[in-house]
C-alpha positions in Angstrom: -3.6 17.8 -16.6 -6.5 19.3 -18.5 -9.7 17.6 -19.3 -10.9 15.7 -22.9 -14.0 14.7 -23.2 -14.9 11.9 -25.2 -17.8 12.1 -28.1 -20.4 11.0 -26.8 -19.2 10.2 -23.2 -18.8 11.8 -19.8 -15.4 10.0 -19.4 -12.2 12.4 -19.0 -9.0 11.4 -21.1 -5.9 12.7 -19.7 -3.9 15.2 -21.7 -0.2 15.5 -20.7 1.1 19.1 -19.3 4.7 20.2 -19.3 6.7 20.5 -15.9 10.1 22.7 -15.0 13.5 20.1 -15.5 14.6 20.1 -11.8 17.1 16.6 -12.6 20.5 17.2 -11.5 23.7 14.8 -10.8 23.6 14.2 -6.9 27.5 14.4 -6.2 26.7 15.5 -2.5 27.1 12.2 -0.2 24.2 10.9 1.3 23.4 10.7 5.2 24.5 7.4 6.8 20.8 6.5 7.5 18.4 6.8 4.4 16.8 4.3 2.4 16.0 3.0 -0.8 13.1 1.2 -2.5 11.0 0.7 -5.1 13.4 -0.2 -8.1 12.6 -0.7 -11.8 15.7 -1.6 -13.6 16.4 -0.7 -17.5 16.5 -3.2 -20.5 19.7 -3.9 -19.9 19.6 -4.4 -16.1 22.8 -2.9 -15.3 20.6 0.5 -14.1 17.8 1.0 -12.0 15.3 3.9 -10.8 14.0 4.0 -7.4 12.7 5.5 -4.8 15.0 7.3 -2.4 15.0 9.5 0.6 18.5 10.8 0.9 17.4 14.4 0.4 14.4 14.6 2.8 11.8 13.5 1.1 11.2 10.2 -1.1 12.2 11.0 -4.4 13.2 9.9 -8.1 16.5 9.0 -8.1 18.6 6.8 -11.2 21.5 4.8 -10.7 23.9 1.6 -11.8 23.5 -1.6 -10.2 27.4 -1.7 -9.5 28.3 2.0 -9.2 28.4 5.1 -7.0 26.6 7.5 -9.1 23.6 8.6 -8.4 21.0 11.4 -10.5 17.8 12.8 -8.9 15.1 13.5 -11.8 12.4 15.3 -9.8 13.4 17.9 -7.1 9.9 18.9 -6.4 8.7 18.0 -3.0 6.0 16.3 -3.5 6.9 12.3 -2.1 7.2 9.4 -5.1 5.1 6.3 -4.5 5.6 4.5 -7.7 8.6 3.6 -10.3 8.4 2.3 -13.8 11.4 2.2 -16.4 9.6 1.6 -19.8 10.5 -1.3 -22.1 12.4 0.2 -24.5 14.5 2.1 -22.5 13.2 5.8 -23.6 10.5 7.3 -20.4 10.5 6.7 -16.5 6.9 7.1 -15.0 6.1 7.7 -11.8 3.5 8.4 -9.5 3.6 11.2 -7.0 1.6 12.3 -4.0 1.1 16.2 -3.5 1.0 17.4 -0.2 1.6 13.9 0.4 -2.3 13.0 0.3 -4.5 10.4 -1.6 -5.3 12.0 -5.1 -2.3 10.9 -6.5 -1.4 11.9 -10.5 1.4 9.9 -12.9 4.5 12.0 -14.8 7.2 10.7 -17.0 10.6 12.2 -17.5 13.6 10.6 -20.1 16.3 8.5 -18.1 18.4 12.0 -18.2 16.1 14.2 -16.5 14.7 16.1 -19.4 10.9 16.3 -20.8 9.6 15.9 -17.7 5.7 16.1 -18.0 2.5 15.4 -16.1 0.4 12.2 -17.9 -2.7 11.9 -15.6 -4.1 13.1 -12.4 -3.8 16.8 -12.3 -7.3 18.2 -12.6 -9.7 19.1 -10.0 -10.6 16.2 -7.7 -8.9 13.9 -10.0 -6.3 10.7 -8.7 -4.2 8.9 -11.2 -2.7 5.5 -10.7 0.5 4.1 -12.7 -0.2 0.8 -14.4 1.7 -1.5 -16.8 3.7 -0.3 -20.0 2.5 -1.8 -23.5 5.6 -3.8 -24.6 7.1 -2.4 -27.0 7.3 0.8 -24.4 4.6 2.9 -26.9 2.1 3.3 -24.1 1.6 3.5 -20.6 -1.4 2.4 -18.8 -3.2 4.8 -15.7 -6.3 4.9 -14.2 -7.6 7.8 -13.8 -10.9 9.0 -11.5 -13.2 11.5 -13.3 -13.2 15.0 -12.0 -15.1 16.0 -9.0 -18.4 17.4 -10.1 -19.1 21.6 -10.3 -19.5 22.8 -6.3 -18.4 20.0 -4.5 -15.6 21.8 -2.9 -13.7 20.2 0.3 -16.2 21.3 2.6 -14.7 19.9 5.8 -11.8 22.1 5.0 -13.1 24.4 3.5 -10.4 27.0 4.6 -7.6 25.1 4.8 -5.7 25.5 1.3 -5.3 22.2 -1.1 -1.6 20.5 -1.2 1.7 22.5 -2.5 1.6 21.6 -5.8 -2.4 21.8 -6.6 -2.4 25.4 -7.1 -3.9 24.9 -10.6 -6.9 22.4 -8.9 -8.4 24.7 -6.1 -11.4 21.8 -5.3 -8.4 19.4 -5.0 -10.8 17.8 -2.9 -14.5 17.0 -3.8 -16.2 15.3 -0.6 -19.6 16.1 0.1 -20.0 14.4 3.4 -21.5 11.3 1.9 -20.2 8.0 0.7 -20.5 6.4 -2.6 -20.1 3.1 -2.3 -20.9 0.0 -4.0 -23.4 -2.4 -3.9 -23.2 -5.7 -2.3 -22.6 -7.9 -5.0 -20.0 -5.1 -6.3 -19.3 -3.0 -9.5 -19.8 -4.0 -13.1 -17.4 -3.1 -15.3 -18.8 -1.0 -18.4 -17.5 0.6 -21.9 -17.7 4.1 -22.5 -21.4 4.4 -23.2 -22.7 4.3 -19.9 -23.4 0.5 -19.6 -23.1 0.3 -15.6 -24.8 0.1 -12.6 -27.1 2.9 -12.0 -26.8 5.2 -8.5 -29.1 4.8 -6.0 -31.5 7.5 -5.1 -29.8 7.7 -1.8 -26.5 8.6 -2.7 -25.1 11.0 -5.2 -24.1 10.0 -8.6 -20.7 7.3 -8.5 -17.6 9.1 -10.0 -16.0 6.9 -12.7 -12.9 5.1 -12.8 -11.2 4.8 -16.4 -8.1 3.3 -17.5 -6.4 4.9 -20.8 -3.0 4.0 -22.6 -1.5 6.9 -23.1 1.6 7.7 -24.9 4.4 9.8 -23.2 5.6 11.3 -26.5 1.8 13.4 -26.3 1.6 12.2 -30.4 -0.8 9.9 -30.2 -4.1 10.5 -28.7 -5.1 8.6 -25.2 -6.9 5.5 -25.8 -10.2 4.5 -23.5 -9.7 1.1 -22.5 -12.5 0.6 -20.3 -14.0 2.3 -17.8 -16.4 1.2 -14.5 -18.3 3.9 -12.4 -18.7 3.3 -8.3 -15.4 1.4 -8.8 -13.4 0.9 -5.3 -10.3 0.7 -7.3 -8.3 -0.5 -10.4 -5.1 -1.3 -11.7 -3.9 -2.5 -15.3 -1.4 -5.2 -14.4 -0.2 -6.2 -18.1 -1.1 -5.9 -21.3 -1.1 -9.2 -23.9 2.1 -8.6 -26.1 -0.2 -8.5 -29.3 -2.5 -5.5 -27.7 -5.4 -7.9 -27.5 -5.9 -8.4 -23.7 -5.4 -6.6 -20.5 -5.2 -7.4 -16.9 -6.9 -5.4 -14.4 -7.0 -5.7 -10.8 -10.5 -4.3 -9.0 -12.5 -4.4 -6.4 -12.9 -3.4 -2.5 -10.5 -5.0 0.4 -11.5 -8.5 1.0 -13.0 -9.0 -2.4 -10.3 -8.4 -5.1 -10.6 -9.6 -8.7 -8.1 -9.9 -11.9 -10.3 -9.4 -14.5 -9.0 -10.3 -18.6 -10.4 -8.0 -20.9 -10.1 -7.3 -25.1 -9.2 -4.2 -25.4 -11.1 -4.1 -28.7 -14.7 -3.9 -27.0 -13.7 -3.9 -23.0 -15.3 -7.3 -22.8 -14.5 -9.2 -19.5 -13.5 -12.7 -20.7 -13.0 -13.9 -16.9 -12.9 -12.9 -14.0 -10.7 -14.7 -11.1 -10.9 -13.8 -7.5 -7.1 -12.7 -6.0 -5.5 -12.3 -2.9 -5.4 -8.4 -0.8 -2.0 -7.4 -0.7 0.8 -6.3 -3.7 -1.7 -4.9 -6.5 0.5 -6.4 -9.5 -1.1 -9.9 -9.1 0.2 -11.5 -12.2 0.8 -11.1 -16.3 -0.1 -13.1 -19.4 2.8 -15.5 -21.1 4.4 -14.2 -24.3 1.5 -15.8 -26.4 -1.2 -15.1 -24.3 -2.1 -18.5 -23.9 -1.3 -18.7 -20.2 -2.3 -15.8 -17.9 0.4 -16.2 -14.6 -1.9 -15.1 -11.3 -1.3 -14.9 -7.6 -4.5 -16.0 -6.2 -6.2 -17.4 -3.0 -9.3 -18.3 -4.6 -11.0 -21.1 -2.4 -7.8 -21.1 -0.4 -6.2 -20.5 3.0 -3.3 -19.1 1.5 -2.3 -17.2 -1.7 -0.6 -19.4 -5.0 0.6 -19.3 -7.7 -2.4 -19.8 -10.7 -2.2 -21.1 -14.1 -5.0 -20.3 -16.5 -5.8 -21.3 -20.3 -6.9 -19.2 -22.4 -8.4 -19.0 -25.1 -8.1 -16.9 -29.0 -10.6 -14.5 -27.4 -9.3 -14.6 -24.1 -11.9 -16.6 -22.9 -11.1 -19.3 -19.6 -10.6 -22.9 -20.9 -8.9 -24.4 -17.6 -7.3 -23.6 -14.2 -4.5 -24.9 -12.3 -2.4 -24.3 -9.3 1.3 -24.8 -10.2 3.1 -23.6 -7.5 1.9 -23.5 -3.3 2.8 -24.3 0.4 0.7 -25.5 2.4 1.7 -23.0 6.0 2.4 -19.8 3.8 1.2 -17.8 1.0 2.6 -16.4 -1.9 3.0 -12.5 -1.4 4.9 -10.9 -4.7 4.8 -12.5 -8.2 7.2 -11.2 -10.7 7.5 -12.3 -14.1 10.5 -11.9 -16.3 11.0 -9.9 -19.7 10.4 -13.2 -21.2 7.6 -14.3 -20.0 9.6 -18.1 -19.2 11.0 -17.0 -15.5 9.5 -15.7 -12.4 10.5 -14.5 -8.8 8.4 -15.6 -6.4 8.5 -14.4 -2.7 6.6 -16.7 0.0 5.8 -14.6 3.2 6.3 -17.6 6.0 5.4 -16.0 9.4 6.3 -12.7 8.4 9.6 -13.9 7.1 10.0 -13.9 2.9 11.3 -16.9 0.7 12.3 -15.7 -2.4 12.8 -18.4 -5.2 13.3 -18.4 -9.2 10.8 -20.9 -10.9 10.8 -21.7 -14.9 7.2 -21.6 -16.8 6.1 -23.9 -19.0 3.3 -21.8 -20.9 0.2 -22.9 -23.0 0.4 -22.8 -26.9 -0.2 -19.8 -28.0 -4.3 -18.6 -29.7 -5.7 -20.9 -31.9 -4.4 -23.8 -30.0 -7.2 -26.5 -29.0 -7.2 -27.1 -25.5 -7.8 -30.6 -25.3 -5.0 -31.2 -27.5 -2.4 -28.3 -25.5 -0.5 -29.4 -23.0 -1.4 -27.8 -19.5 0.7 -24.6 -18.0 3.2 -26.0 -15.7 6.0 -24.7 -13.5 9.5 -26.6 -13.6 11.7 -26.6 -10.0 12.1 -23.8 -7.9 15.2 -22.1 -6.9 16.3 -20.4 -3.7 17.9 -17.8 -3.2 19.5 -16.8 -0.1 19.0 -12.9 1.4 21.0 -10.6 3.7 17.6 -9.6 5.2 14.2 -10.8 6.5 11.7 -9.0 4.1 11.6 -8.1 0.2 9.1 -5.8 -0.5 9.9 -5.4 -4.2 11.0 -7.7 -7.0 12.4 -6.1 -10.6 13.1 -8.3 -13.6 15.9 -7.3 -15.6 17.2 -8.6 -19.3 19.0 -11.5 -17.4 16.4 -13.8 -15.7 18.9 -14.9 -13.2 19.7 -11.5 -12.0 16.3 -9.4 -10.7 16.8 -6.2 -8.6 15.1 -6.3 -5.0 14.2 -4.2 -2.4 15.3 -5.6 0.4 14.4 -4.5 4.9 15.2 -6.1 7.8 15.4 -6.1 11.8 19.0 -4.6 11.3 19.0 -2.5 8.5 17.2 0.8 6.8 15.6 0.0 3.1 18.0 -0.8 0.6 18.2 -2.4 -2.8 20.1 -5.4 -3.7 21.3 -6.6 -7.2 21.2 -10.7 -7.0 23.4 -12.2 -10.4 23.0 -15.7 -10.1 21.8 -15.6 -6.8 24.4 -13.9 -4.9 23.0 -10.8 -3.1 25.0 -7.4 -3.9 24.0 -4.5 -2.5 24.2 -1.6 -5.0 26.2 1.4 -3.6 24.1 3.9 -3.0 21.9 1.6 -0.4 23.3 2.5 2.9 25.5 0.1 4.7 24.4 -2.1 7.2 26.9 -0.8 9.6 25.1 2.6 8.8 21.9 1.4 10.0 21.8 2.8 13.2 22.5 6.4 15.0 25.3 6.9 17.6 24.4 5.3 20.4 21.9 2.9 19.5 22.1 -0.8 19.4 20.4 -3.2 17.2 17.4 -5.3 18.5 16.8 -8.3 17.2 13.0 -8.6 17.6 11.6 -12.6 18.9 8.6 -13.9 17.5 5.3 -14.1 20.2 2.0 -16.1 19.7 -0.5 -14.8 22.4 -4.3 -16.7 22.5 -7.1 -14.6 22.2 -10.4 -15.2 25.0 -11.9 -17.4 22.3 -9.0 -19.2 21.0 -7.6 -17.7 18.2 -4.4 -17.9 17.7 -2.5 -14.8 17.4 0.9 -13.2 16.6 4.1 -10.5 16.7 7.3 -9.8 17.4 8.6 -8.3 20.7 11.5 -5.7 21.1 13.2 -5.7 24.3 15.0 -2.4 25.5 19.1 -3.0 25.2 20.4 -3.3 28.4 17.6 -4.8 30.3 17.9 -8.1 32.7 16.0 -10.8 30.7 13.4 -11.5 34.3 12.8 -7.9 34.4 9.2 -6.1 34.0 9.3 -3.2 31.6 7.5 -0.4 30.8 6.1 -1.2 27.3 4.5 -0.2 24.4 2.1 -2.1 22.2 2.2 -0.6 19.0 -0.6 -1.7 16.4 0.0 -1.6 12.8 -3.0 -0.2 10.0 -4.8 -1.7 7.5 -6.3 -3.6 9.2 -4.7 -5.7 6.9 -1.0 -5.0 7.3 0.7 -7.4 8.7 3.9 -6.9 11.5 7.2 -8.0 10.2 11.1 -8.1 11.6 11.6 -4.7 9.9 13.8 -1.8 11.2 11.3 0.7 12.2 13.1 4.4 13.5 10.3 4.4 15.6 10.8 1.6 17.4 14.3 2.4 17.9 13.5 5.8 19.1 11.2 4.4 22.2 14.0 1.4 22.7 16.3 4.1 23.2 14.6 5.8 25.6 13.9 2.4 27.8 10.6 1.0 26.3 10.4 -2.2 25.3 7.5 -2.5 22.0 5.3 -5.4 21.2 3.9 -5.4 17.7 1.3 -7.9 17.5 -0.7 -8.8 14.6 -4.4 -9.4 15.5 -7.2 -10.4 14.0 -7.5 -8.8 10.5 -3.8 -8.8 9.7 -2.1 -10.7 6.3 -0.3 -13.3 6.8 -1.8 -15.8 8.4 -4.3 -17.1 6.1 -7.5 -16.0 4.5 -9.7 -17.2 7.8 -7.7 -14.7 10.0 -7.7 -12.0 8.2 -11.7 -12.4 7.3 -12.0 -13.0 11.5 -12.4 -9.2 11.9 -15.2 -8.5 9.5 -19.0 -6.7 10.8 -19.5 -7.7 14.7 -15.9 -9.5 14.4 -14.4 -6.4 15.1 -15.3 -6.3 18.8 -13.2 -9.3 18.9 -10.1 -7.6 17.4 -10.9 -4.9 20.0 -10.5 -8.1 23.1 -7.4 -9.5 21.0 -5.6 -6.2 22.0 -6.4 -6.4 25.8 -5.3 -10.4 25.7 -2.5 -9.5 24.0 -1.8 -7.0 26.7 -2.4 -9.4 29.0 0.2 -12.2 27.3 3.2 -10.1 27.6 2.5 -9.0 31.2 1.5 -12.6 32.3 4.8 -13.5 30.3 6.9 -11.5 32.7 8.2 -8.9 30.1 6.0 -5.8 30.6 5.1 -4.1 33.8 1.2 -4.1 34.4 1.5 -0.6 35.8 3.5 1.1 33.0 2.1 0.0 29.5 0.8 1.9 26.7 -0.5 1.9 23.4 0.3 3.4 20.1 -0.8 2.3 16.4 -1.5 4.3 12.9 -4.1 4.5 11.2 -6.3 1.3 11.6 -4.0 0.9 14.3 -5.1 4.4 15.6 -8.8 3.6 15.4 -7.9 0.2 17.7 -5.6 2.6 20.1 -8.6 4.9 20.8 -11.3 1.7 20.3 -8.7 0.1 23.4 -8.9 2.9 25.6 -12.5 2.9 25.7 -13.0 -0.4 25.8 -10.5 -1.1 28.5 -9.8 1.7 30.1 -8.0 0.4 33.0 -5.7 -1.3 31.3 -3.3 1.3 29.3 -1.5 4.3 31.1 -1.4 6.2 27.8 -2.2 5.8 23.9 -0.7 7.4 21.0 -3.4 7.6 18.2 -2.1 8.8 14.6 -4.1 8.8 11.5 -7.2 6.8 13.5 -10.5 6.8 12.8 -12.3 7.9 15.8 -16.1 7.4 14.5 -17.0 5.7 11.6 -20.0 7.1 10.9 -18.0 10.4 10.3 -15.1 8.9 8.8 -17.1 7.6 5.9 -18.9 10.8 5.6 -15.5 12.7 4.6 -13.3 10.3 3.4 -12.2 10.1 -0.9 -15.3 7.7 -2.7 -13.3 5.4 -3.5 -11.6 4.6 -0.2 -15.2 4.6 1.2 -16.6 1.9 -1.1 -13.4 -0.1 -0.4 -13.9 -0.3 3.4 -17.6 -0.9 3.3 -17.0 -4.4 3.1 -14.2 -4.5 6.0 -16.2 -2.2 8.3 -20.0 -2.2 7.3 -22.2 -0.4 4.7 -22.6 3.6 6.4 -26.5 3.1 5.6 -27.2 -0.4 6.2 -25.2 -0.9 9.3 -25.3 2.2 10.6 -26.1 0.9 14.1 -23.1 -1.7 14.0 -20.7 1.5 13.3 -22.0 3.6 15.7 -21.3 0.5 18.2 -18.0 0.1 17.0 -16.7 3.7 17.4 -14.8 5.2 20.3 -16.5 8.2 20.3 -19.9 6.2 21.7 -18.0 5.4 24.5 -15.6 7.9 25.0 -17.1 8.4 28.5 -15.0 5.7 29.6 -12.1 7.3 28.6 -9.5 7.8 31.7 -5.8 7.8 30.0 -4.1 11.1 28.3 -4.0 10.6 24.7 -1.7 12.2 22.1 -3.4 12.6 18.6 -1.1 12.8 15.4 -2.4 13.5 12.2 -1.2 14.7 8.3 -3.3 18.1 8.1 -3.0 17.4 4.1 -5.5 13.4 5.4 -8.1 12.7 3.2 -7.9 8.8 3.8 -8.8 9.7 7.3 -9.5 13.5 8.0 -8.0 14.8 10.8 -11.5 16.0 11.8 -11.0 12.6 13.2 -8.4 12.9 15.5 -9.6 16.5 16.5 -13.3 15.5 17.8 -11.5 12.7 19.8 -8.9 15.2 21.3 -11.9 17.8 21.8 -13.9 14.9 23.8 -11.2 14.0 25.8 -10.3 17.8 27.1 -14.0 18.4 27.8 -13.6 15.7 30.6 -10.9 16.8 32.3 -8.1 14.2 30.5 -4.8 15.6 29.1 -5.2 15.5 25.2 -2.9 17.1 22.7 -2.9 17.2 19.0 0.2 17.1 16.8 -0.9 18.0 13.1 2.2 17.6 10.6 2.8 20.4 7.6 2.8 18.9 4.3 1.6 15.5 5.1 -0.8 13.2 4.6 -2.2 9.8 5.6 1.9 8.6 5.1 4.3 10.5 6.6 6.6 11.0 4.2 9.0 13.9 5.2 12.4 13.2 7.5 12.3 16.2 9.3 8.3 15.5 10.3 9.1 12.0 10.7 11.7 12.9 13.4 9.5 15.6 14.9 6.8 12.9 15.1 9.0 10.1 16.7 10.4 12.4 19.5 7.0 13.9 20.4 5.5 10.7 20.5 8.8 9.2 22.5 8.5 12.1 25.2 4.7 11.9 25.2 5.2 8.0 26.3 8.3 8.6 28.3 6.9 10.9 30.6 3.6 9.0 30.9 5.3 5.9 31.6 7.5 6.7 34.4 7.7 5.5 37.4 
């Protein structure tokens, strides 16, 4: 992508660049085990595109819902994250993470491979983000982060090389070891002339944050939609059918807005708070009159939100049309017209997926005291193969949407559902392919341990095949990230690696984690996090006291968030774990915030602390102030291509570690980055962590 300024602005409009055609038919057969997600089907539903990893890597593939034959469009290396088939049939965007890192950009390619071509995200320092199509498939929407400014190279790796693939975007990284972050009342969204917040004098100037529509023909100039600078992140949901209004989800973790704006002047008409989780929160009626929203504002748990609006988009009323009272509503999808949508309830980690009929508001012009009021008509259920959907795709039929379906006993796949029978399309491996020779399924069972203070927590527990149920066993507890992520009954290869070898895994969810309402996942926040640190021993504690894992042989492993809590648990309670596995983890969050992107900074402020203002409280919370207490060996894994969490991170914690006298290794992946995305560095990962814990844990 090259740069465009507009008049008058210091905004960057993306201009499309050509890429090689690497599509070809795939006619090789896939591996037994590989998976399958992401799916956006094609106005007529009988095809979809999706993300697979059959080849190595997660890549775009293209196939029919009922056949065997499958096409891969992009043959470059670099992982897909994102799928979207346009309206009319004609473009397939998708976003794409080189080197597997965070600055992300958006291409499009035709359904048969050809034109493929870079929209957004290519430029120095820049990340693009895939958002909605217009309707008539004219336009797509991205967001697109303004370019890093002259001589802020990636000084914290300053000779390490950007990712394969950035060759024309040497800074590929601009960091200058400060944050930018918002303040606490959050960003204001501004137009193009500079109406926003100004920067403080303590921290350099806030990059901006712009959304364009952008046409993938390259005939039509991008158009500015509206822009905010500081911003912790963005998303164009939809787009009103007339051009009029768009939907855009903002705003750091724990504080997440929809916003409706007029495209015209990038006004915002209202602004509704929205639950963490699935970024496409909801869409606007074929009218405009009702704007469809998954939201937990005021609420312990996530719904499903009717508001009327106005000619100018403005609010007139609110209403909740669809809710449960133990569970919270996790994926909203509407269908093509605007009268269906697929709702999937996540109960206890567990999802309920339903069809509901919509009953909109009149369309503009309508009085509202005279309109009837948005309503919902009875829900639907639909039976599933598997525990968890993780994507929903509308097609032309409302009673037949495209899923991506996992589960305890099977690798990602997607399923076709006409009339609410589940058919698996071909090319999703077979459930009976699920496992390698030799392994057996494990059924995980649901555990509720009590934290010291009474909170009541959860996860699932994987006992080792073969084992006597009264039987102690060594064991791992393996914490997920986020900290918002939430533990479901998901085949995870790593899991099955250490079952294999004779571990049993508990996968708790602690304080912090989705899923169990607003008040536990807000229970971790500033000083709260010394409690999430305690929920990790008690949870320790639970399974041991249980009789399932042996006191003397337990470990523990998590990514990410989960490898900030691993490292944060050894130093906390050192006695208590043999070993820890730390990948991805943030092992001081004083640094951390120094080097991670902007963006992700200003997002976490509000989960972690401000890097100024509560200084003190990170410097608490960080491993490496007590890393004196440190007695087990650690292993430390990281993606050497990180900028989430640098791998600085993991390095000054293995560095500490040696310079007492502790075993401490570091594994650092090629090509990855805070995902790993490549099979054959996936594998490498699982075994060295398996014989790291194996040996550590015997005897």
């Amino acid at each position: 992508m090259t740069a465009t300024r507009n008049p008058g602005s210091a905004l960057y409009a993306p201009e499309s660049a050509p890429l090689a055609d690497t599509s070809a038919p795939y006619d090789l057969p896939p591996p037994a085990v590989h998976g399958c997600w992401y799916p956006s089907a094609d106005p007529s539903g009988r095809h979809v595109a999706f993300i697979c990893d059959r080849a190595g890597v997660p890549q775009l593939w293209t196939g029919p819902v009922d056949g065997q034959e499958v096409r891969r469009l992009d043959a470059d290396p670099h992982p897909v994250t994102e799928v979207s088939w346009s309206p009319d049939g004609r473009w397939i965007a998708y976003t794409t993470a080189p080197g597997g890192g965070e600055l992300t950009r958006v291409l499009c390619v035709r359904p048969d491979g050809s034109d493929r071509h870079l929209l957004a995200g290519g430029e120095s320092g820049t990340s693009a983000r895939l958002g909605c199509w217009q309707h008539d498939g004219s336009a797509i929407a991205v967001s697109v982060t303004e370019s890093a400014p002259p001589g802020h190279a990636d000084r914290y790796h300053a000779e390490a090389p950007g990712p394969p693939g950035t060759e024309h975007a040497p800074q590929w990284a601009g960091r200058d070891g400060r944050a930018v972050l918002l303040d606490p009342a959050g960003g204001r969204l501004g137009a193009a002339d500079g109406g926003v917040r100004p920067a403080s004098d303590r921290e350099p100037e806030e990059r901006t944050l712009s959304a364009y529509l952008v046409d993938p023909e390259g005939t039509v100039a991008p158009v500015l939609l509206f822009s905010e600078r500081g911003a912790a992140n963005q998303r164009v949901c939809d787009l009103s059918r007339d051009g009029r209004l768009a939907l855009v989800y903002r705003g750091p973790r724990g504080r997440r807005e929809a916003l409706v704006v007029r495209t015209e002047d990038s006004a915002v008409t209202c602004a509704f708070p929205v639950a963490d989780g699935d970024p496409w929160v909801g869409g606007f009626s074929p009218s405009a009159g009702t704007l469809w929203l998954r939201s937990d504002a005021g609420r312990e748990y996530a719904a499903l939100l009717a508001a009327h609006l106005g000619p100018r988009g403005e609010l007139h009323t609110t209403r909740v049309v669809a809710e449960r009272d133990d569970c919270g509503l996790e994926l909203l999808t509407l269908g093509h017209d605007g009268r269906r949508a697929v709702l999937a309830w996540n109960r206890h980690g567990v999802s309920d997926l339903e069809l509901l009929a919509l009953k909109s508001a009149p369309p503009y012009g309508t009085e509202a005291g005279a309109a009837p009021p948005p309503s919902a008509g009875d829900a639907r259920r639909v039976d599933l193969p598997h525990e968890v959907v993780t994507r929903i795709a509308p097609t032309a039929d409302p009673d037949a949407p495209v899923v991506a379906l996992s589960g305890s006993r099977r690798h990602p796949g997607v399923w076709w559902l006409p009339h609410g029978a589940p058919l698996r399309t071909p090319w999703s491996s077979r459930d009976e392919d699920a496992l390698p020779p030799g392994l057996t399924p494990v059924r995980p069972t649901p555990v509720r341990p009590v934290a010291r203070d009474g909170l009541q927590l959860g996860g699932w527990y994987y006992r080792a095949p073969g084992r006597s149920p009264g039987e102690p066993a060594p064991c791992v507890l393996h914490l997920h990230g986020g900290p918002e992520e939430q533990e479901r009954p998901v085949l995870e290869p790593l899991y099955l690696e250490l079952l294999g070898r004779g571990l049993d895994v508990f996968a708790p969810d602690v304080r912090g984690s989705s899923g169990h309402g607003r008040s536990f996942t807000d229970a971790d926040l500033g000083a709260g996090r010394f409690s999430a640190i305690d929920d990790v021993a008690d949870c320790a504690a639970h399974v041991m006291v249980q009789g399932l894992a042996d006191p003397r042989r337990m470990a523990v492993m998590g990514r990410s968030y989960g490898g900030y809590l691993t490292m944060a648990s050894l130093v906390w309670h050192p006695d208590l774990f043999r070993t820890g596995v730390a990948v991805c983890g943030m092992s001081d969050l004083t640094t951390f915030f120094a080097w991670t992107e902007p963006w992700i900074a200003q997002s976490a402020a509000h989960k972690y602390g401000h890097p100024e203002r509560d200084r003190d409280l990170l410097r608490a919370l960080s491993p490496m102030s007590r890393v004196d207490a440190l007695r087990a060996p650690v292993l430390a894994v990281h993606g050497e291509h990180d900028t989430n969490v640098p791998p600085g991170e993991s390095e000054q914690f293995v560095r500490a570690a040696r310079e007492r006298g502790l075993e401490a290794e570091l594994l650092l992946l090629r090509d990855e980055g805070h995902d790993f995305r490549r099979a054959d560095n996936r594998r490498l990962f699982r075994r060295a962590a398996g014989d790291w814990l194996e040996r550590h844990l015997a005897g």
